[in-house]
VEXLO-574942 format. One line per 3 residues: number of its first residue (from 1); their letters; for each residue y, z, x of C-alpha. Coordinates in pm, whole numbers, always signed. Each point is the difference from the previous one (the first is absolute). Example, Ala and Ser with C-alpha at 12.3 -4.5 7.8 and 13.67 -1.06 7.14 Angstrom:
// VEXLO-574942
1) AS) -450 +780 +1230  +344 -66 +137
***
This chain:
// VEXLO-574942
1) XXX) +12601 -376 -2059  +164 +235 -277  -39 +340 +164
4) XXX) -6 +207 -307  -299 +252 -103  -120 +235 -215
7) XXX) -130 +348 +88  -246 +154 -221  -73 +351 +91
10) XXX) -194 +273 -198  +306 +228 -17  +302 -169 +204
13) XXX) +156 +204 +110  -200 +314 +47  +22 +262 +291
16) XXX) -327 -66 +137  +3 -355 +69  +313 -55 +192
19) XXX) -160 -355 +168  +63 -150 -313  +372 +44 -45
22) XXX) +100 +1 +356  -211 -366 -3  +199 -117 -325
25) XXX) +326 +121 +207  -105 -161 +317  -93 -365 -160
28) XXX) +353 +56 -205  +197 +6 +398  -153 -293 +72
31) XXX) +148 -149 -277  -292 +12 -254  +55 +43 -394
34) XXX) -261 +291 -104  -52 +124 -299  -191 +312 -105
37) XXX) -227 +48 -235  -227 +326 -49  -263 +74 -201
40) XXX) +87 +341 -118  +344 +134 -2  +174 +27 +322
43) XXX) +61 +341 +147  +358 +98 +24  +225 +259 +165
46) XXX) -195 -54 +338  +344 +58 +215  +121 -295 +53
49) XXX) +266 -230 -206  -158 -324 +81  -341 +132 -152
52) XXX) +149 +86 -278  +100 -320 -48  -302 -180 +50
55) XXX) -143 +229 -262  +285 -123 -249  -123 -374 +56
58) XXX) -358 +19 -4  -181 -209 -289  -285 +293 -112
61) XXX) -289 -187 -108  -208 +355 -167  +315 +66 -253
64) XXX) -8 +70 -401  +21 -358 -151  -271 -147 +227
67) XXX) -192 -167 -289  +280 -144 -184  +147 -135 +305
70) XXX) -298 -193 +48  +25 -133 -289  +286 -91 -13
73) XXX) -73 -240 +345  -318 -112 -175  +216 -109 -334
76) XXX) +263 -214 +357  -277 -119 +163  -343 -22 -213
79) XXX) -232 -217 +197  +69 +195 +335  -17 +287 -122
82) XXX) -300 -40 -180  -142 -156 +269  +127 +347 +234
85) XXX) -143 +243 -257  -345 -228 +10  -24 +35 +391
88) XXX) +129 +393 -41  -307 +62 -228  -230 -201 +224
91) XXX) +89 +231 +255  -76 +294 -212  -331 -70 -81
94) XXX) -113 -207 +262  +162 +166 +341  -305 +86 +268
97) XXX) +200 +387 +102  +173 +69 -361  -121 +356 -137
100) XXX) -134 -10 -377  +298 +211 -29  +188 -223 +166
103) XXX) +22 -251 -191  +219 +60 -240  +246 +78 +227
106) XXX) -33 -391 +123  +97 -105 -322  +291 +280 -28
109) XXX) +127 -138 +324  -8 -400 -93  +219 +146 -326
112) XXX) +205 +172 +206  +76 -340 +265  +58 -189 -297
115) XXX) +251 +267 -120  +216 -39 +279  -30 -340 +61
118) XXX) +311 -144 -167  +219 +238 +198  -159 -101 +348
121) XXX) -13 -315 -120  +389 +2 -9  +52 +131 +331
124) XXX) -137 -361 +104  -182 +173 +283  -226 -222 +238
127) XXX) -299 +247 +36  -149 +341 -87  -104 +198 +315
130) XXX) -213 +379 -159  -11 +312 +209  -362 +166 -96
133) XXX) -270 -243 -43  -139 +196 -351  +271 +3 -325
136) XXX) +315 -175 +107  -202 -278 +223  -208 -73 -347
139) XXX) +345 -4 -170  +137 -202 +277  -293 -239 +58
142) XXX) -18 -73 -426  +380 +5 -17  +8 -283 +240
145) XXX) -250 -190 -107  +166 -37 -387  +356 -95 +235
148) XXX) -156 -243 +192  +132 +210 +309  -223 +59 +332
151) XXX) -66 +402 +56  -107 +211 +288  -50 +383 +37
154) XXX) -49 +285 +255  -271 +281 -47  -26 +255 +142
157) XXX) -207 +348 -83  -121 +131 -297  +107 -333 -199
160) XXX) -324 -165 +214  -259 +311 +39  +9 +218 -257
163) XXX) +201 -229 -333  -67 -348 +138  -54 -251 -288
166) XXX) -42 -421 +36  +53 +23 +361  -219 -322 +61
169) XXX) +204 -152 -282  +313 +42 +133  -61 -69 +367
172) XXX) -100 -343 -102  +311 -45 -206  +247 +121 +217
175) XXX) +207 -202 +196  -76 +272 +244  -86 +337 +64
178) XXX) +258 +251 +251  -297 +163 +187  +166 +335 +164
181) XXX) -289 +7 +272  -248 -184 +156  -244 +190 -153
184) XXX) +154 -72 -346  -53 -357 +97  -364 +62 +95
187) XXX) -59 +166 -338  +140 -282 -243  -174 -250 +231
190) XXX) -316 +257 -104  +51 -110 -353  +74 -363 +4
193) XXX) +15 -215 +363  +345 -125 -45  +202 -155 +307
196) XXX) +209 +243 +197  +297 -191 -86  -33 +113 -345
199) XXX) -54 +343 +160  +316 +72 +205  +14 +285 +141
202) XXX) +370 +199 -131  +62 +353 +119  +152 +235 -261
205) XXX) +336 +21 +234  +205 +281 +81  +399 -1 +90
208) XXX) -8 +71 +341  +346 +36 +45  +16 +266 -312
211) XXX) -338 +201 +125  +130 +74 +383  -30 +268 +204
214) XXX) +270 +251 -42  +119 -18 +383  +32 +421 +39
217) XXX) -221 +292 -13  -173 +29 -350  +9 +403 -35
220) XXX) +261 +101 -218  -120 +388 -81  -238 +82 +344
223) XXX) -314 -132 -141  -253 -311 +26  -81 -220 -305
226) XXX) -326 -163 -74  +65 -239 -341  -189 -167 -226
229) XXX) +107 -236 -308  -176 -153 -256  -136 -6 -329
232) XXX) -225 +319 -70  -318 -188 -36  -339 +57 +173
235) XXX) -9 -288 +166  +337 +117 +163  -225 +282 +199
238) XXX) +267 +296 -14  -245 +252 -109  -111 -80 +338
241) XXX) +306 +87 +179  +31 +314 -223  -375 +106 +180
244) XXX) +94 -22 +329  +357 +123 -35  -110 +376 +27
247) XXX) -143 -31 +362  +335 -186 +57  +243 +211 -111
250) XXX) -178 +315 +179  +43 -190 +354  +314 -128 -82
253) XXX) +267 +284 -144  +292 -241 -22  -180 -303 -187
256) XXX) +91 -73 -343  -257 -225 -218  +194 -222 -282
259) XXX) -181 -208 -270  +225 -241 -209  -172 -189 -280
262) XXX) -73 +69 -362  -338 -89 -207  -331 +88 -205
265) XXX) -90 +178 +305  +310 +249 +10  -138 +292 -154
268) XXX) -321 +22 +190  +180 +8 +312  +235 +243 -97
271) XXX) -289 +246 -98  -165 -108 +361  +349 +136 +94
274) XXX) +3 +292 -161  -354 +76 +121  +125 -10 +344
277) XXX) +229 +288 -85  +306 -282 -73  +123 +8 +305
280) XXX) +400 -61 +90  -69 -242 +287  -185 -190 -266
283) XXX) +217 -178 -256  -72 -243 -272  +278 -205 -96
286) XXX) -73 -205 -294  +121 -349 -48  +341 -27 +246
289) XXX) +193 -308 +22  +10 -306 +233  +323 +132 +174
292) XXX) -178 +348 +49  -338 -145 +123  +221 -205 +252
295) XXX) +106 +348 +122  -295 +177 +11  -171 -295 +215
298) XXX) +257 +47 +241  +11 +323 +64  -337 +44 -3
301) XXX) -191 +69 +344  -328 -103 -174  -102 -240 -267
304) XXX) -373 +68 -142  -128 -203 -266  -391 +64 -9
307) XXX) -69 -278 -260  -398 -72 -100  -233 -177 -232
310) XXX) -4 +183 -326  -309 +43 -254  +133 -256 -212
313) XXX) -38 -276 +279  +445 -6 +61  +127 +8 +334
316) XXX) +332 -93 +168  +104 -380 +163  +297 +145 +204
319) XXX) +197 +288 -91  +376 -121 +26  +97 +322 +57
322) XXX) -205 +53 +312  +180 -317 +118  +327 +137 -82
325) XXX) -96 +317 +206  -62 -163 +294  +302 -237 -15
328) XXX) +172 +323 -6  -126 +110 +308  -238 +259 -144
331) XXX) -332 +81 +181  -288 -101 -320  -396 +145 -60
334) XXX) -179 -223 -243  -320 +8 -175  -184 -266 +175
337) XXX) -39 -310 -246  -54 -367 +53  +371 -136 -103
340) XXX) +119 +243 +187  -108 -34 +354  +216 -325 -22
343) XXX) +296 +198 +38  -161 +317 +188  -191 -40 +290
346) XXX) -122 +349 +43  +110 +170 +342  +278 -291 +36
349) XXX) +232 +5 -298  -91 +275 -173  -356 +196 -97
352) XXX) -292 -63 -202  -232 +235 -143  -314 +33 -179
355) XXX) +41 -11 -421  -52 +352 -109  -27 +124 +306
358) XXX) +240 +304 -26  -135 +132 +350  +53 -327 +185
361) XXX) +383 -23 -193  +105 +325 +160  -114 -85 +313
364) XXX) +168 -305 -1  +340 +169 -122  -58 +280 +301
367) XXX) +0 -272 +231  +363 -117 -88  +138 +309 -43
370) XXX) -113 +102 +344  +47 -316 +197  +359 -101 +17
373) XXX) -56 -285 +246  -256 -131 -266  +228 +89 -310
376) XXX) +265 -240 +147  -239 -276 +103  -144 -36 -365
379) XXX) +352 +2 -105  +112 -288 +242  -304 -171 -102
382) XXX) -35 +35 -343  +408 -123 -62  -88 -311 +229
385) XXX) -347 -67 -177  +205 +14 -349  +330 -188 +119
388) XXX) -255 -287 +165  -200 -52 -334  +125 +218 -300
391) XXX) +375 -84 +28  +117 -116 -346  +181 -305 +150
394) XXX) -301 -142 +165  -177 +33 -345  +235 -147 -171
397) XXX) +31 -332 +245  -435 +36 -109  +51 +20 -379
400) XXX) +272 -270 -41  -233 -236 +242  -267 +100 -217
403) XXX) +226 -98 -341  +99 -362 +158  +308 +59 +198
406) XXX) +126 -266 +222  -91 +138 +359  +340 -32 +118
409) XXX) +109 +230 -275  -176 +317 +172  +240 +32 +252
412) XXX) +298 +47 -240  +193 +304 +92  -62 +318 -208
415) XXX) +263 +59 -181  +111 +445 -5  -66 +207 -210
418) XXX) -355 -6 -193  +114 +261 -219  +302 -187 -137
421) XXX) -151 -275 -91  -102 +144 -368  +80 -324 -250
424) XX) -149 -357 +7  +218 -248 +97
***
């Protein structure tokens, strides 16, 4: 088996999406070749060398040129691609869940796999595996099918609720689909019955050994922290926290509120800041990097993420970061949602509350903050839930099962350092 792959991720890397690197990193300690590919630009400066060069090796699909580059693989290979830009425009018109406006775009994006399709098809790669199951899955799942090359891909969030697009077309091209829950699983099954071994189920994995708890006490300046991370969204609930944060912060003088996260939503919370008299104890970050979010979880006493449905239909699977809280040690409050509860079981490792239920969320974070013998449970709990199912290694042995590895290949030693590993080899 030639253990070689290619990653296809909407922006690879980006600082909101750290599953998709740390997997490419992971697979490249076992002894994997990965290559990236993104459909936008990667992000850069994110704080750490080995991002940086990741960034520097990515193949960007969504780049000036896209056109001619097609053509230029047309004029190579004329019947395949002709026969590519055929099923690309079949897709277009004829896909069940593709938007009138939508379309288009379908035919943008079979350009665009044909545009990079020379270069991957150097890397002599022996699969494409996409992280979000809308643009870079239809670039992976087209791009693929003109290399003769078997694909897979992970969704995840808004890529299946709110911009999902050929989802029944793709799940029955796939050589399989990562599920990151149970309930994932349960909702492709919802669109077309396929087997459950096409339907593995893949955790979005988390370093345990990098997210730990600190070992010492985690005041540094006399007060408590309650923390929160994410992109400023709705369906990210922080307007909720910013409700019940008054009552909070009047029973509890020495608690400090911190919100880390930039997006559409940023100015309307910073007016519902402002209209709360912008309070000190209150700060909003904006976007901070990995190594700082690592911090902040750990010294933490309380993780909240109160996470809902939005209008638009978009919810969260399974927030990484609340899985890198809790591998940190760090007491979590969650909204309650389905993909959730697989790695919360309210009152055990951590607590669950009502969507928009900004009453029921400071109750819930009055109940930690008062209860050290339960503050310390849900942290035991919640780092023993995530080290038992979430642990990147464990996901890893799944995904390389998943891709054809021998089985007595998943008990090859990790090699050290994730981080390090930032070239093919």
């Amino acid at each position: 088996m030639k253990r070689s792959a290619l990653y296809l991720g909407g922006t690879l890397p980006t600082r909101s999406e750290t599953f998709v690197y740390r997997e490419v990193f992971g697979l490249r300690d076992r002894g994997w070749r990965v290559a990236v590919a993104s459909v936008h630009p990667p992000q850069r400066d994110l704080g750490e060398a080995a991002l940086d060069a990741l960034a520097d090796e990515a193949i960007v699909a969504y780049r000036p040129g896209v056109v001619g580059r097609a053509i230029a693989e047309w004029l190579r290979h004329p019947l395949r691609a002709s026969s590519t830009l055929l099923d690309g425009l079949r897709l277009s018109l004829f896909g069940s869940d593709v938007s009138l406006a939508g379309r288009p775009k379908v035919i943008w994006q079979t350009l665009a796999a044909l545009g990079i399709a020379d270069e991957v098809r150097r890397l002599d790669v022996s699969r494409i595996h996409a992280h979000m199951a809308h643009v870079p899955t239809t670039i992976a799942m087209i791009l693929a099918r003109h290399l003769g090359l078997p694909f897979s891909f992970t969704g995840h969030a808004v890529d299946l609720f709110r911009d999902g697009s050929l989802l029944r077309e793709k799940l029955r091209r796939a050589a399989f689909c990562a599920c990151i829950s149970e309930w994932h699983r349960a909702f492709y099954q919802s669109i077309d019955r396929l087997s459950v071994d096409r339907l593995p189920v893949i955790r979005c994995g988390v370093d345990i050994e990098r997210f730990a708890p600190r070992g010492e006490s985690r005041r540094t300046d006399g007060r408590r922290q309650i923390v929160a991370v994410g992109r400023l969204v709705p369906k990210k609930g922080f307007d909720l926290l910013l409700d019940a944060a008054p009552a909070l912060l009047e029973r509890h003088r020495d608690l400090v509120i911190r919100i880390a996260g930039d997006g559409p939503e940023r100015e309307a919370l910073t007016a519902r800041w402002r209209s709360l008299g912008a309070p000190k104890n209150i700060e909003l970050l904006g976007a901070a990097t990995n190594e700082d979010v690592r911090r902040m979880l750990r010294d933490a006493d309380l993780f909240v993420l109160p996470c809902r449905i939005d209008d638009s239909g978009d919810r969260d699977g399974i927030p990484v970061v609340l899985m890198e809280a809790m591998a940190c040690g760090t007491p979590v409050v969650s909204g309650d949602l389905p993909a959730i509860r697989e790695l919360i079981t309210d009152g055990d490792t951590g607590l669950l509350v009502p969507s928009d239920d900004s009453a029921a969320l400071a109750a819930a974070i009055e109940r930690v903050l008062t209860d050290r013998a339960l503050a310390g449970r849900l942290a035991a709990r919640g780092r023993e839930r995530v080290v038992e199912e979430f642990a990147l290694e464990i996901n890893l042995r799944r995904l390389t099962r998943a891709f054809g590895e021998p089985e007595e290949l998943h008990d090859t030693e990790r090699k050290p350092g994730a981080l390090a590993s930032a070239a093919p080899t």
